[in-house]
N, C-alpha and C positions, 0 to 999 in steps of 0.2 A: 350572537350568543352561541356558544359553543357547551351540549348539554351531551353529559356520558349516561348513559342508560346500563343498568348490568343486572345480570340475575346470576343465583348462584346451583340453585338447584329446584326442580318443579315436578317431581318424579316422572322424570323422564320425558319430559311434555316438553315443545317449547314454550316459548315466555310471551305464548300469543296478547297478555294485557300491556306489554312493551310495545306491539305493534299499534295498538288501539291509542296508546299515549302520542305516538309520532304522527299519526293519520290527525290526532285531534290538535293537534300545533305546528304542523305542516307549514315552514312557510320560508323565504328567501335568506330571513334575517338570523334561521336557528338552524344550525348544523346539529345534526344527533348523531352519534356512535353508540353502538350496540355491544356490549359484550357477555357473553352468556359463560361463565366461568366451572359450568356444570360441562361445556365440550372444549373447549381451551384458554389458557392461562397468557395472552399476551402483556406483553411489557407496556404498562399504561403510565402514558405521561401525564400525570393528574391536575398539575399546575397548570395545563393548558386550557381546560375546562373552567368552565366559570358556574356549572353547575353539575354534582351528581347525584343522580338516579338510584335504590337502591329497590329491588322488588322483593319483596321478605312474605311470601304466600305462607312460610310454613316453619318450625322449628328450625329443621335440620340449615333451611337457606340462612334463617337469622346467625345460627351460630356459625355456616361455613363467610356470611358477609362480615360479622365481627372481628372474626380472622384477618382477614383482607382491610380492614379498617385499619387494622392498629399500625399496621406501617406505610401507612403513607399520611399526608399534610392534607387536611380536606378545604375545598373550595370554600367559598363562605357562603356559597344554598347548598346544600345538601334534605335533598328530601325522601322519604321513604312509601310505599304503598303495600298492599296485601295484606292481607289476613295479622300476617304478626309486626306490621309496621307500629304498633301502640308499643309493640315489646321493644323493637329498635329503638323509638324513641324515649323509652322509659330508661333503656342503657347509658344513653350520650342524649342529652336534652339538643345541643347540638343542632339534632337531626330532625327535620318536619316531620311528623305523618300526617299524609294523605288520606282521607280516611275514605273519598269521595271523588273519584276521578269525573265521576259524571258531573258534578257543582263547578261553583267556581273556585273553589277553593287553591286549587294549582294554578289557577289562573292570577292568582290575588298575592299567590308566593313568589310566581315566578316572575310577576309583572308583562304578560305577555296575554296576545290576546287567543281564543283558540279560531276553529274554523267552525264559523256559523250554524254548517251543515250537520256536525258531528252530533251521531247520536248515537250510544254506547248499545242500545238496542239494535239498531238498525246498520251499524258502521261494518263493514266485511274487511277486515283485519287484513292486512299488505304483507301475509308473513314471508314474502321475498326478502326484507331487510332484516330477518332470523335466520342464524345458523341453519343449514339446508336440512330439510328434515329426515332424511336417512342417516343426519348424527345422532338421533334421539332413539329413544324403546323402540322394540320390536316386537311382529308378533314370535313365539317360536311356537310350530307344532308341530314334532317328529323332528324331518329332518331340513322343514322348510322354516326360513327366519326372512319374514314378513318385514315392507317400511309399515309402521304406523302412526296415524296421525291419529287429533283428537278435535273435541268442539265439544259445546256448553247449550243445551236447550234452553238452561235456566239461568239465572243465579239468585245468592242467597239460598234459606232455605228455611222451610215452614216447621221446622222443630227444633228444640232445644234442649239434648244432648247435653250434659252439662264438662264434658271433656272433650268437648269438638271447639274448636277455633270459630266458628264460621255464626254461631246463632248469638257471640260476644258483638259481631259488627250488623248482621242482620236480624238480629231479635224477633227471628220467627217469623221472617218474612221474605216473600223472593218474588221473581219477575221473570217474564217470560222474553225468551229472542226471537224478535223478529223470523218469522221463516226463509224470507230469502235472505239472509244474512245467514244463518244457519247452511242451507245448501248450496249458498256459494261457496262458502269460507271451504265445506268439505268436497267439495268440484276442485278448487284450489288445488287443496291438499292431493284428491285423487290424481290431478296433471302431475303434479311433482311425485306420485311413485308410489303413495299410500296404498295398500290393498287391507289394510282396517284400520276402523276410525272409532276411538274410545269415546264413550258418554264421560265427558266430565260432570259434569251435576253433580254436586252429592247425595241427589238421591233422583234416577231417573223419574223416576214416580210420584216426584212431588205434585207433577199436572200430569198424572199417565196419559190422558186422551192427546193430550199436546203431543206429549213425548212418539203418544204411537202414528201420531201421523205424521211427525218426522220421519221417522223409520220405515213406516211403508212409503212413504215417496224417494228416500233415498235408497231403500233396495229396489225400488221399481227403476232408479234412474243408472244406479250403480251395481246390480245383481251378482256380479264378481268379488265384493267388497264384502269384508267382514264386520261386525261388532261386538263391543261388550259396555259394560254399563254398571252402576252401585246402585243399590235396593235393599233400605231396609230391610229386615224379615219382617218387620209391623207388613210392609207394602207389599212383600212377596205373600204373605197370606189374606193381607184386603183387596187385592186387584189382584188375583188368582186368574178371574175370566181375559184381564190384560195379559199377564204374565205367559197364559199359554201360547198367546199368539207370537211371540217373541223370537223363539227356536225357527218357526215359516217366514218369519224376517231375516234369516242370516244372523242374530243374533248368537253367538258362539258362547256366551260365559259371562257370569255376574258375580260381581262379587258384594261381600254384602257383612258388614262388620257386627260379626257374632260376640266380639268383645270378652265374652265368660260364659259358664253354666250356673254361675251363684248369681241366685235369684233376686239375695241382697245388696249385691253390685251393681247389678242391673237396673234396679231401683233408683240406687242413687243415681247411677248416668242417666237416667229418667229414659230408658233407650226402649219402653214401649213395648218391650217385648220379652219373654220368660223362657224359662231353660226348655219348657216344654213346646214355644215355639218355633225353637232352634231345627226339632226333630221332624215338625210338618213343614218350614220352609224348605231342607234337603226334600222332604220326599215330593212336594208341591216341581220341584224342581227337577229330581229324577223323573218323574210320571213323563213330565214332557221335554224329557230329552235336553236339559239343560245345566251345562256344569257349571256347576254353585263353588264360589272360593270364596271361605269366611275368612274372616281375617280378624285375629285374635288379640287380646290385651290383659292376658291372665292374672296377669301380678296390679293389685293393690291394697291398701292399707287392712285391707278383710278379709282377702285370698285366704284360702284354707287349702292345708295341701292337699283333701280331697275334691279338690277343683282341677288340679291338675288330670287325677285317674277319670275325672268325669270327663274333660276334653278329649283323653285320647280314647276312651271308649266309642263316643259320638263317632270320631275319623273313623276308628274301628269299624263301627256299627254298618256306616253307610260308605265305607269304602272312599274312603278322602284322603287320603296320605296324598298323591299327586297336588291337588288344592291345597298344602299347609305349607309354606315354605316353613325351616324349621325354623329360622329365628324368631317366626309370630310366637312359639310359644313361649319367649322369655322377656315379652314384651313388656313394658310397665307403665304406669300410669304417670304420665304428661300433665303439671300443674304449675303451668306459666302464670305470669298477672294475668288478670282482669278474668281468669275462669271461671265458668258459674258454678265449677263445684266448690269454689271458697265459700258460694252461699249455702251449703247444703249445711245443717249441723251436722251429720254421722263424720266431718270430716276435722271437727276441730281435735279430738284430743288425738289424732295422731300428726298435724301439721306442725313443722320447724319452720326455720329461718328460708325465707328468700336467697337462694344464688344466684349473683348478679352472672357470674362465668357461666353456667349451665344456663340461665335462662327461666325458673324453674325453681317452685320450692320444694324443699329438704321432705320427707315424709315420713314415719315408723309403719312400719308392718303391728298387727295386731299381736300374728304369729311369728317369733325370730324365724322357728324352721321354716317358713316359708320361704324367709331372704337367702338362707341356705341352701334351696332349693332353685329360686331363680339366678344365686353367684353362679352354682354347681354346673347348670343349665348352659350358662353361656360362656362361663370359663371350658365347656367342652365344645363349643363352636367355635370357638377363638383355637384351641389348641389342633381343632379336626378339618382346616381350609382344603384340603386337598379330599377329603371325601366326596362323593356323590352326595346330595340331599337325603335318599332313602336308604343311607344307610346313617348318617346323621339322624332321622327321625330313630332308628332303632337305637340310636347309643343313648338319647335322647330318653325313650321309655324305657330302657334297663337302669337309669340314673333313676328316674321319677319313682320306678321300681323298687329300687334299693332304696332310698331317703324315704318312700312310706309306707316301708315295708309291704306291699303289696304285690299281685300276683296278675298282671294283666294276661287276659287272653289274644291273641294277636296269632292272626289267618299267617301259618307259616308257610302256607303255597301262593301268597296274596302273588296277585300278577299284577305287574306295573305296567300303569296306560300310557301312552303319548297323550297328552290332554294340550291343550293351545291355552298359554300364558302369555303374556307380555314381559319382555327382560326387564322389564323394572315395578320392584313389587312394592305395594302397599304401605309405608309408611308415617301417613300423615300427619293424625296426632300420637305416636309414639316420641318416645326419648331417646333422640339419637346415639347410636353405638357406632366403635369406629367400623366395627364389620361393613354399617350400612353406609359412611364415610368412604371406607376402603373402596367400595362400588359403584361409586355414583356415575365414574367415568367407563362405566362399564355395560356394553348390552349386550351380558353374558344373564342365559336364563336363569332367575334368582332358584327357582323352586324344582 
């Protein structure tokens, strides 16, 4: 049996649950091909295949996989896995999803048996048979651009977000990885060239005490080695006493999705957290020497355009321009099937029709000028490629400016830091733009 495996894009990361699939059906009678179409585009003879692979973790991969579907003849298994494989298969019935790699479920599709041993907890991923990892993110800081790899303390996850992907398949629930699978997997990684290794989690803190004894036994093992990691602001302000200890781990940068400063937004994402405690997670974070990158979602159905002046005043406030790449703030709200903000009411009278092409239903602003403001917004990113980012953030608040009529204050001596980001930024549950298409094959620094 001859099975193609392919990912399209995983911001930046490789497609380490691809590896975990091959180790778990490992066997004489099953050839596997790999292709990761996020670092190159080979000429795939697809009739050869007698089964293909599709890993859809997130919007942008489902929509750049649908692409790649429509021209070619698909084998007759075709299965899908990740976060958005219910959206894949809701496109082309066609297509399995996987919702379960750990069950038998693919084992029952494919007719194949797996390897006895395999345990999704425990298993230390082979990622030799991945794209080598200095095709993937980097770190950059200044003038140095870092390999970086990445790994998962957890998965799932113990809140429900209602515009996050993730509490649609684990409903509020996660599990912890095994430790020596955790620091082998980033031993791996460090051989091959790694000098920082991202927290995947989506929320490192969903078991902090777990999380922190990862961390002090891989900086005790790896003390050259960088980090960074996602955290709530709920968790950046309830595990404060964790958090400090963070920066004396090598811990470099967190980021941590601020989403908006209206309060009523917040609510509905059910995101646990209020505009007021936007302002103590930065300072929880300055105190102890820790750079905080929010990561924004300002446009939805309720946006007010005084949300926009409320955002950049915060950056203002606490000196964050560096942390905002500017496309976060034209970001919009993400409402694929199976979302749990279709349960909310605040969201029915502004809901349209399902787009099968997007992925994603149709949705009214409260406010038109709003939508005016986030066309305004990004028809000047599109028009300004060739700018620097901080000067983009300024053309950026002289628009926000003009459109409401307002008078922002803004430090005209502001001195700009070298801060360490990774070249590939934040985009998870946003709605993919071509800007962020245009870059995918790119580990040029976003921000």
């Amino acid at each position: 049996m001859k099975i193609l495996l392919t990912s399209f894009y995983d911001l930046g990361k490789q497609p380490k649950i691809i590896a975990e699939i091959v180790d778990k059906y490992k066997s004489e009678n099953i050839q596997f091909d790999i292709v990761d179409f996020s670092i190159d585009s080979p000429e795939i003879k697809i009739y050869e295949y007698d089964v293909l692979g599709i890993y859809a973790p997130m919007h942008t991969a489902t929509v750049l996989s649908i692409e790649f579907l429509k021209n070619i003849t698909l084998p007759k298994k075709v299965f899908t896995f990740g976060l958005y494989g219910a959206v894949l298969e809701d496109f082309d019935s066609s297509i399995k999803y996987i919702s379960n790699i750990e069950n038998g479920e693919l084992d029952t599709f494919l007719d194949i048996n797996k390897n006895e041993l395999f345990s999704l907890k425990n298993n230390i991923p082979n990622r030799d048979i991945l794209p080598d990892i200095s095709n993937y993110a980097h770190l950059v800081n200044g003038s140095s651009n870092l390999i970086a790899g990445s790994v998962e303390t957890t998965y799932g996850c113990k809140h429900s977000c209602t515009h996050c992907p993730i509490p649609i398949s684990f409903q509020g629930s996660f599990k912890t990885y095994n430790l020596e699978k955790i620091l082998l997997d980033v031993e791996n990684q460090v051989k091959s060239g790694a000098m920082h290794i991202s927290f995947n989690d989506p929320d490192f803190f969903n078991g902090p005490i777990h999380a922190l004894k990862v961390l002090e036994i891989l900086n005790s093992k790896f003390p050259d080695v960088t980090y960074d990691s996602t955290i709530k602001v709920e968790h950046i302000i309830k595990y404060e006493k964790y958090f400090k200890e963070l920066s004396s781990l090598n811990m470099i940068f967190v980021i941590s999705a601020f989403e908006t400063t209206n309060d009523e937004v917040l609510t509905i994402l059910e995101k646990n957290h209020s505009s007021t405690d936007l302002a103590n997670a930065i300072e929880i974070s300055q105190i102890n020497n820790m750079d905080i990158r929010p990561t924004w979602m300002p446009f939805s159905p309720w946006t007010n355009q005084s949300d926009l002046i409320d955002i950049i005043n915060l950056i203002e406030k606490y000196n964050l321009r560096e942390t905002v790449d500017p496309i976060q703030l034209t970001i919009k709200l993400l409402i694929p099937k199976h979302s749990l903000i279709l349960q909310r009411s605040e969201i029915k009278g502004y809901l349209k029709d399902y787009d099968k092409n997007s992925l994603s239903y149709v949705w009214d602003y409260r406010n038109e000028e709003v939508n005016k403001l986030q066309v305004s917004l990004f028809n000047y990113l599109l028009e300004t490629p060739d700018l620097d980012e901080h000067s983009q953030y300024l053309g950026m608040v002289k628009i926000i400016e003009n459109m409401t009529q307002s008078n922002l204050k803004l430090d005209i001596n502001y001195t700009y830091k070298n801060v360490p980001k990774l070249s590939e930024t934040w985009f998870c549950c946003a709605e993919p733009s071509q800007i962020q298409l245009d870059r995918i094959k790119t580990n040029t620094a976003l921000i």
